[in-house]
C-alpha positions, 0 to 999 in steps of 0.5 A: 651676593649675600652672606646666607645666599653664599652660604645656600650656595656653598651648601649646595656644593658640598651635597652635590659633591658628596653625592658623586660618590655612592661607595659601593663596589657594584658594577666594578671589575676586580683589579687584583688579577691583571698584570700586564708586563708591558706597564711593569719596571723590567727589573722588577720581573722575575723570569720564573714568575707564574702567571697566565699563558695565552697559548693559541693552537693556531696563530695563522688562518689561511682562507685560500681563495674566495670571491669578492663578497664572501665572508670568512668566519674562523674560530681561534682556539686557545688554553691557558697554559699558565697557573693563574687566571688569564683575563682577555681585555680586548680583541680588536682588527687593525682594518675594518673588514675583519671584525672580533665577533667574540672572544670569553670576557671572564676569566679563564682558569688554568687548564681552561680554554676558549675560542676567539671567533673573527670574521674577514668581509671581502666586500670591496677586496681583491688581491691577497690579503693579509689581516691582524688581529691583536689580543691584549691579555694578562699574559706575557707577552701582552699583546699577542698577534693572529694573522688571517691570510688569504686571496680574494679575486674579483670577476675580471682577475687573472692567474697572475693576480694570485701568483705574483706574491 
């Protein structure tokens, strides 16, 4: 290769590169309200530290008893008990019949409130059922656990199908 070839080459590089970067902030989510204890030194934590709660009125759902094919909505009510603004980073099931539907992605301010709504698809399901949901949030703890409970019967169960658990 020739020397004003490399140089042609090394010069389309640089531009390139230079371009990755347009220096603005648009777009980007601001970093400056999450802190998540789970990541932090425990003796850096100050156990009269403020911070965001995540206070649910219910962590259970019990559904009953429904049929095989039915859908099960729920709203999951909760305040921000805390003093400062509580960021709800993910809502997500450990199975794929119950789904997070939505939950508020901006931040919720003290005093403040949401819903969490889920749904269970008892599709292909019988037998009773018990199903998380974790919520990862700023608050303390980090991870906080919603249960949805209930008995799903098919067209041929039995009394003992619901009874023996």
């Amino acid at each position: 290769m020739t020397a004003p070839a490399k140089y042609i080459l090394l010069a389309v590089v640089i531009v390139a590169l230079s371009n990755c970067v347009d220096g603005t902030d648009k777009g980007r989510i601001s970093t400056d309200l999450i802190n998540i204890s789970a990541t932090a030194n425990s003796s850096d934590i100050d156990s009269n530290e403020s911070g965001p709660i995540l206070e649910m009125d219910n962590i259970s759902f019990n559904f009953g008893t429904i049929a095989a094919g039915k859908r099960v909505n729920h709203l999951f009510k909760f305040v921000n008990s805390g003093d400062s603004p509580l960021l709800i980073a993910n809502v997500h099931a450990t199975c794929g019949c119950t789904v997070a539907k939505s939950w508020p992605k901006d931040p919720i301010m003290p005093g403040q409130g949401g819903e969490i709504a889920v749904e269970f698809d008892s599709s292909n399901r019988t037998g009773h059922q018990d199903k998380a949901i974790h919520i990862v949030s700023n608050s303390r703890p980090a991870t906080l656990v919603l249960k949805l409970t209930g008995d799903v019967i098919g067209p041929d169960f039995e009394l003992s199908d619901i009874t023996s658990n």
